[in-house]
C-alpha positions as CSV (number, residue, x, y, z in Angstrom):
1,X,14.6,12.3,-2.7
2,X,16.7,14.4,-0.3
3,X,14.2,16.1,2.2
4,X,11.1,14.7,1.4
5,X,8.4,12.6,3.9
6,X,7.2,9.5,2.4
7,X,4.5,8.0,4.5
8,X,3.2,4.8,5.0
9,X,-0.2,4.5,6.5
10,X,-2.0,0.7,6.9
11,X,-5.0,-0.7,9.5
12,X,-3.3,-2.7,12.9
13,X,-2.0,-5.7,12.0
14,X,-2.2,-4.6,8.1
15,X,1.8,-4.4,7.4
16,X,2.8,-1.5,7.8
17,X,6.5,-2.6,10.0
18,X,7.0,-5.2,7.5
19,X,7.4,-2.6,5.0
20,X,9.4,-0.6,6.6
21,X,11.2,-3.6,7.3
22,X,11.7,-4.5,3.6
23,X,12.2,-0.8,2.8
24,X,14.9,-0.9,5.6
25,X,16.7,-3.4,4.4
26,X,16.5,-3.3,1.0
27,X,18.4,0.2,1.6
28,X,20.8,-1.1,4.2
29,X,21.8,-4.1,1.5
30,X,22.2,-1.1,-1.3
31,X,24.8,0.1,0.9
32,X,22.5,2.9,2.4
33,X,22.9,3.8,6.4
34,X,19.3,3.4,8.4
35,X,18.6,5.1,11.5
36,X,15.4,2.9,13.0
37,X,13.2,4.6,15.2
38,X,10.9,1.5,16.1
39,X,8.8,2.6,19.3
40,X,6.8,-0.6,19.0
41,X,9.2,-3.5,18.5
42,X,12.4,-3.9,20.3
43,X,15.8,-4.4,18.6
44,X,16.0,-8.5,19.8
45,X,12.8,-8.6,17.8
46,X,14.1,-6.7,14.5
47,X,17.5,-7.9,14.6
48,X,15.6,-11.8,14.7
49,X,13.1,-10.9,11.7
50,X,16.4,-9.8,9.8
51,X,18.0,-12.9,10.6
52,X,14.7,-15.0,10.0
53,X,14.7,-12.8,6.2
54,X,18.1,-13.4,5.4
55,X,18.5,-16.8,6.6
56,X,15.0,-18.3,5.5
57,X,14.9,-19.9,9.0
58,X,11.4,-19.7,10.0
59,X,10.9,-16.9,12.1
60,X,8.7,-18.7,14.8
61,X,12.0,-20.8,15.8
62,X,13.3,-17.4,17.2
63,X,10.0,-17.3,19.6
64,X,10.5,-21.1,20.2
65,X,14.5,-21.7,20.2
66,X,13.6,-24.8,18.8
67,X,16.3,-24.9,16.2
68,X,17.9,-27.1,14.4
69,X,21.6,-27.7,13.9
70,X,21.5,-26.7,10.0
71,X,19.4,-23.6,11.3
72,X,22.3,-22.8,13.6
73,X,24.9,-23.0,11.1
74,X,23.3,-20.5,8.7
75,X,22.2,-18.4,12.2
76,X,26.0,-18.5,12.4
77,X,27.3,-17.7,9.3
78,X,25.1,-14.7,8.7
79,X,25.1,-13.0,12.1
80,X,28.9,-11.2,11.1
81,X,26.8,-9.9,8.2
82,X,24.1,-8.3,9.7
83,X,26.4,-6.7,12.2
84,X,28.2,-4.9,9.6
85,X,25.1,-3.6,8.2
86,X,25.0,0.6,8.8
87,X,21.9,0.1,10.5
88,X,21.1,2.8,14.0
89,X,17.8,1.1,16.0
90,X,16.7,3.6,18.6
91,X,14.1,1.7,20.4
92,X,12.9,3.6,23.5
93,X,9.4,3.4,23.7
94,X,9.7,6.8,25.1
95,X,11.6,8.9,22.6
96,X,10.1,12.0,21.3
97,X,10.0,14.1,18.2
98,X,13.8,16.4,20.2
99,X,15.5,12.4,20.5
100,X,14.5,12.0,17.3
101,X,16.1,14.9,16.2
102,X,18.6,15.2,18.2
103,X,19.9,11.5,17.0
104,X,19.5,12.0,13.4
105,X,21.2,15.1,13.6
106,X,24.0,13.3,15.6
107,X,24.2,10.5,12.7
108,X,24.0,12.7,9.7
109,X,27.1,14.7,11.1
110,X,29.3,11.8,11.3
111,X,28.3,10.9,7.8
112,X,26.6,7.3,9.0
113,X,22.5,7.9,7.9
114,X,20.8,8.1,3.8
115,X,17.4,7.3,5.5
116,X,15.4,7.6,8.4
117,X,12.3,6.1,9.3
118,X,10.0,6.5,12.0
119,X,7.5,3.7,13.5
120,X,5.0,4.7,14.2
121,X,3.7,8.8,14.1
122,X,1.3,7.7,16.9
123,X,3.8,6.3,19.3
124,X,5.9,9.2,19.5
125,X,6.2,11.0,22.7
126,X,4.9,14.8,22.9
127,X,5.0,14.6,27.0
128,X,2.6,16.9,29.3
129,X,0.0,19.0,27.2
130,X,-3.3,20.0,27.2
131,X,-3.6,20.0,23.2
132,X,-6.2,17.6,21.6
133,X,-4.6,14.1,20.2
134,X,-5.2,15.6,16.9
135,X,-3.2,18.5,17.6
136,X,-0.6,16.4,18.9
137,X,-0.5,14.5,16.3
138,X,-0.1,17.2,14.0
139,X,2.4,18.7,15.9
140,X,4.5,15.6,15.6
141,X,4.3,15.3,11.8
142,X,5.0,19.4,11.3
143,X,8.7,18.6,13.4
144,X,9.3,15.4,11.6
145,X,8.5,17.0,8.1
146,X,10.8,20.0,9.3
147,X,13.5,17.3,10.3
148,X,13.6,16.1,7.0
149,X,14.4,19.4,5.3
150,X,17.0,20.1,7.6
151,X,18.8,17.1,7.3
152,X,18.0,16.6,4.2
153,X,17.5,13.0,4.7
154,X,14.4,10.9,3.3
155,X,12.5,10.6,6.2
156,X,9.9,7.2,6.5
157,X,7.0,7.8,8.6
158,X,4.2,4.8,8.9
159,X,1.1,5.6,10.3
160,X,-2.2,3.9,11.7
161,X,-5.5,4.2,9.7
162,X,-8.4,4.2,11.7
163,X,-11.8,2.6,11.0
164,X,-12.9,4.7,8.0
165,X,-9.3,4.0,5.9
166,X,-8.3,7.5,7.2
167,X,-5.5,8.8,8.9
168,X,-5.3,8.1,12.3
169,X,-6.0,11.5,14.8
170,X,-4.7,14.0,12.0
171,X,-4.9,14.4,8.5
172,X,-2.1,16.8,8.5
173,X,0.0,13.6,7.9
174,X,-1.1,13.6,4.7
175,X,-0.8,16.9,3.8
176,X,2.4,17.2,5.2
177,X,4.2,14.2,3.0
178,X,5.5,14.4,-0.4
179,X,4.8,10.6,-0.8
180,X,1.5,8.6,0.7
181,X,1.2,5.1,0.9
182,X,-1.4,3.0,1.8
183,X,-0.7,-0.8,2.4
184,X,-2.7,-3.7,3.0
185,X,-2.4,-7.7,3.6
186,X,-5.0,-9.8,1.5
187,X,-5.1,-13.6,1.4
188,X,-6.3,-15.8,-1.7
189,X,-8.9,-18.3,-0.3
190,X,-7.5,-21.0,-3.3
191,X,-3.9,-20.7,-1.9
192,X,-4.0,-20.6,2.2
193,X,-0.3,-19.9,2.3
194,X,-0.1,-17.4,-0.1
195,X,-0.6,-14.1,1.4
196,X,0.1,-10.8,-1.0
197,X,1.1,-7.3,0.4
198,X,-1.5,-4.7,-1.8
199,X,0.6,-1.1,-2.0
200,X,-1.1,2.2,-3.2
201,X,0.6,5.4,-4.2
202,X,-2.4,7.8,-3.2
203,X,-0.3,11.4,-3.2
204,X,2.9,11.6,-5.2
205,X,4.5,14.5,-6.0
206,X,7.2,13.5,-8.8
207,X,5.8,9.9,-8.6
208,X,3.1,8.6,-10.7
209,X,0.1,7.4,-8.4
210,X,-0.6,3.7,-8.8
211,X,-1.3,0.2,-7.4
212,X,1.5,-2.8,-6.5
213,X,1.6,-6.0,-5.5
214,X,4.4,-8.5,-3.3
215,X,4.0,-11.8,-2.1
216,X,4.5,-11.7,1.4
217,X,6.4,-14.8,2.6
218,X,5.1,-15.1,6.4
219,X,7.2,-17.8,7.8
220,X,10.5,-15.1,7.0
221,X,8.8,-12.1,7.3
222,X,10.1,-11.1,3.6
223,X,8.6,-9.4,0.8
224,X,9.2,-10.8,-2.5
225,X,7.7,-9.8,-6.5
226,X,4.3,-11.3,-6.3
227,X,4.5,-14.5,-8.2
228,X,3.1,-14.3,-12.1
229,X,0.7,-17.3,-11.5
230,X,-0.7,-19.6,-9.5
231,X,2.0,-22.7,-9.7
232,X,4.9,-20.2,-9.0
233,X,3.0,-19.1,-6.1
234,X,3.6,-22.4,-4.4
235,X,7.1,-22.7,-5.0
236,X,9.5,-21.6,-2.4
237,X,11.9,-18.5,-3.8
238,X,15.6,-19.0,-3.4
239,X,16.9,-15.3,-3.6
């Protein structure tokens, strides 16, 4: 809804940028403007998964470049596509909780952003201080939370977990959020390449708390309806 912080919180390595990925572009192909705040992957690097997701050409050919000529043709064809998409990447490893501001603010004048999302909490920039990391950290979310009542934009802000499954550096995350999610990758020893995507609604407010489920289809870095057995599991999707 208008104003509210969902948050997305998941382990290194546990998914949490291909959600926001799939939640990125599942709003940008629903017609929905995007601003991307990615402070850990560059925009070569998203705008390559978005190809790689759209195009079904396995995304390790766009580390490699060893594609071939039918590769190349769909590259081709889809590339005008993407580029119309309304989606804003702000990439700056540097940017802090004002740029953020300052560039949503900008967007949502001109009437170009529905959504924002933020990755990741823990990358932002709070410059020279003396405050704990926890307080920094809670610092960050209390302006991004206030951001997002302003605006009145959904704001998407993942998160690391530590160790113990909890919050990275500051709770306050948590208690600052209208939504929490927790997600998680999980592989089925029977099937080696199926990998599943486990998502948890731990807080809702207006949102019934619960437990889903995606396949997660490495090779294009997509998220798909987790498969309703075993022999569909195997087959390749075609949407």
């Amino acid at each position: 809804k208008a104003g509210q912080t969902l948050v997305v919180a998941g382990e290194t390595g546990g998914g949490k940028s291909t959600f926001g990925l799939h939640l990125a572009v599942t709003a940008l192909e629903a017609g929905y403007g995007v601003a991307l705040f990615s402070l850990e992957m560059d925009k070569e690097e998203i705008f390559d998964l978005i190809l790689s997701r759209r195009t079904r050409v396995n995304r390790n050919k766009f580390n490699t470049g060893k594609f071939v000529d039918y590769d190349l043709d769909l590259i081709a064809k889809e590339i005008p596509n993407i580029i119309k998409l309304p989606l804003f990447i702000e990439d700056s490893a540097m940017s802090s909780v004002d740029d953020i501001r300052m560039r949503v603010s900008q967007l949502k004048a001109d009437g170009k952003i529905q959504l924002v999302i933020v990755d990741y909490v823990q990358f932002v920039n709070v410059g020279p201080t003396r405050d704990s990391r926890e307080q920094q950290v809670a610092q960050i979310s209390h302006a991004l939370r206030a951001m997002a009542r302003e605006t009145k934009l959904p704001t998407i802000v993942l998160s690391q977990l530590n160790d113990d499954g909890k919050l990275r550096e500051s709770r306050v995350i948590a208690h600052n959020a209208n939504i929490v999610m927790l997600v998680e990758m999980e592989k089925d020893n029977s099937q080696p390449r199926y990998e599943a995507m486990r998502i948890k609604v731990v807080k809702g407010r207006g949102v019934p708390k619960g437990e889903y489920k995606m396949e997660f289809q490495a090779m294009y870095c997509k998220l798909v309806p987790e498969p309703r057995n075993a022999e569909e599991a195997r087959m390749p999707h075609t949407d």
